[in-house]
C-alpha positions as a Markdown table, in Angstrom:
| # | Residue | x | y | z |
|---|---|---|---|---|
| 1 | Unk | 0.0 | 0.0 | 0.0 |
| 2 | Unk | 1.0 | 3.4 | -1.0 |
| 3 | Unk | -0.4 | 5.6 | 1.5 |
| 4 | Unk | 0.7 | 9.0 | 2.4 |
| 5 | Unk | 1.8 | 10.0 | 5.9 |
| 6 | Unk | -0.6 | 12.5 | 7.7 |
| 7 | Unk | 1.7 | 15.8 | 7.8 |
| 8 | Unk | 2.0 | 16.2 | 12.2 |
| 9 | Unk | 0.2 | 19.1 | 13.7 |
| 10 | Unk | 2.1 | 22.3 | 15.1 |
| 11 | Unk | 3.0 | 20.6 | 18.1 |
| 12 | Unk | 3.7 | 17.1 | 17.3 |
| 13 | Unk | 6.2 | 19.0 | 14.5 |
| 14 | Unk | 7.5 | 21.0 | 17.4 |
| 15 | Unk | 8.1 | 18.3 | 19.6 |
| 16 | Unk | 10.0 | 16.1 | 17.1 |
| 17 | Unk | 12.2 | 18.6 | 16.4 |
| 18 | Unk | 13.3 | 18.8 | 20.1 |
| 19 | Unk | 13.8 | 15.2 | 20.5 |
| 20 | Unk | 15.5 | 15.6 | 17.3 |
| 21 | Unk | 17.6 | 18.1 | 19.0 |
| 22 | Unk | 18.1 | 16.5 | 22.3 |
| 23 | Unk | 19.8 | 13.6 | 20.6 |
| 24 | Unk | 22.1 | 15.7 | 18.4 |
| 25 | Unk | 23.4 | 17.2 | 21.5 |
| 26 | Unk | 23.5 | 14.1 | 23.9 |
| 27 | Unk | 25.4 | 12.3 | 21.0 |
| 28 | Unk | 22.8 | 9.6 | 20.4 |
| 29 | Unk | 22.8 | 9.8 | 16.7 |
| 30 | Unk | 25.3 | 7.8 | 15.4 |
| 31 | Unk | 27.2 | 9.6 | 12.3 |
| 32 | Unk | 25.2 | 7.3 | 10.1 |
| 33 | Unk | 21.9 | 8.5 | 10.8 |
| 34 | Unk | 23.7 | 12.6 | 11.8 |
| 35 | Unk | 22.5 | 13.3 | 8.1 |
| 36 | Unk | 18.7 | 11.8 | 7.9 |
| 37 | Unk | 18.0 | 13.0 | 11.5 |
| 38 | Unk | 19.3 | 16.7 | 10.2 |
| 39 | Unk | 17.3 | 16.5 | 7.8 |
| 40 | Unk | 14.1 | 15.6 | 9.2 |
| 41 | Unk | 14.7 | 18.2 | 11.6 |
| 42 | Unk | 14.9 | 20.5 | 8.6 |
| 43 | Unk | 11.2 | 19.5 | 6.9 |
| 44 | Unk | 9.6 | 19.7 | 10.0 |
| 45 | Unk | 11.0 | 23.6 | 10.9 |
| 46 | Unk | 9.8 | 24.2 | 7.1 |
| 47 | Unk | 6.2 | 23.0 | 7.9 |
| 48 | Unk | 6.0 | 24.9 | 11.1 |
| 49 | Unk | 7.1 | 27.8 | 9.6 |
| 50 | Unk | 4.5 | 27.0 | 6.7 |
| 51 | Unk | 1.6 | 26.7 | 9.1 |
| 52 | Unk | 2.8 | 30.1 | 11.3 |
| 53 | Unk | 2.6 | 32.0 | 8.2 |
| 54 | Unk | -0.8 | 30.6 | 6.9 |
| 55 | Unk | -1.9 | 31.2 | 10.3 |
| 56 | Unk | -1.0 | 34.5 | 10.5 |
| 57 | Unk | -2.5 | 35.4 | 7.2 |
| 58 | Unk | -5.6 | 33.8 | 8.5 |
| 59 | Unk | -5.5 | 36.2 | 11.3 |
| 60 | Unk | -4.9 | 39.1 | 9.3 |
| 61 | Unk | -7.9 | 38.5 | 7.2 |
| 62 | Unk | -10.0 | 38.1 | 10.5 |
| 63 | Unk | -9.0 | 41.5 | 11.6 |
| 64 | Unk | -9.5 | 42.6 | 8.6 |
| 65 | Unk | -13.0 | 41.9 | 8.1 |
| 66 | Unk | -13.7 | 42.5 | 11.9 |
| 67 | Unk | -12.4 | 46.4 | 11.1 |
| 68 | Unk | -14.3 | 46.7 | 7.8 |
| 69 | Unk | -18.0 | 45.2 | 9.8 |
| 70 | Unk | -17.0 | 47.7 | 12.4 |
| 71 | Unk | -16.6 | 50.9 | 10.0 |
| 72 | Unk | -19.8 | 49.4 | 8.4 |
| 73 | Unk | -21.6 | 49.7 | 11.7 |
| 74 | Unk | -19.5 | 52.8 | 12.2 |
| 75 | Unk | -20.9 | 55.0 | 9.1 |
| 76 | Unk | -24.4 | 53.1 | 9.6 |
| 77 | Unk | -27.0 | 55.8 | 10.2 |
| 78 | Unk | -28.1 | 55.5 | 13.9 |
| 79 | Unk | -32.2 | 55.0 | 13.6 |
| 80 | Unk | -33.0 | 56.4 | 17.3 |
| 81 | Unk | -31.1 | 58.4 | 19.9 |
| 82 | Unk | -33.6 | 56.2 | 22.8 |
| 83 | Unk | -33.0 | 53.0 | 23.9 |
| 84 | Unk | -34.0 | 50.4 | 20.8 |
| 85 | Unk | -32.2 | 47.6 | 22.7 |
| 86 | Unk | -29.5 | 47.4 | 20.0 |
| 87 | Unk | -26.2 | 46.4 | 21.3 |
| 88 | Unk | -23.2 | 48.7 | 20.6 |
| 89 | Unk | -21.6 | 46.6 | 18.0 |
């Protein structure tokens, strides 16, 4: 079976990467393996980094569209100065 391998969330990424590190520096990775290790190490920081800037375009789009309802509401005529039992935003 050819099945692709589920790409690990933030965390597990994060995680591997510092077990991943912890062995580098306690010498547990034999020289053979030095070079597969460094680079798994290598596609996981490109997949965080991958998912921190999707995120944070994600979040700028949020804010975005939270700004542009509230200028909406903003230059939205008001329809009565009494109590209509409106909420502010």
């Amino acid at each position: 079976m050819n099945a692709k391998k589920k790409a690990p969330s933030f965390g597990e990424a994060v995680g591997e990467v510092e077990e991943i590190l912890a062995r580098l520096e306690s010498d547990e990775v034999d020289v053979d393996e030095l070079s597969g290790e460094v680079k798994r190490a290598v596609e996981l920081v490109g997949l965080c980094r991958e998912k921190l800037q999707r995120t944070e375009l994600e979040v700028k789009e949020f804010v975005a569209k939270l700004e542009a309802d509230a200028a909406d509401s903003d230059a939205a005529p008001a329809a009565d100065s009494g109590d209509s039992g409106a909420l502010p935003f």
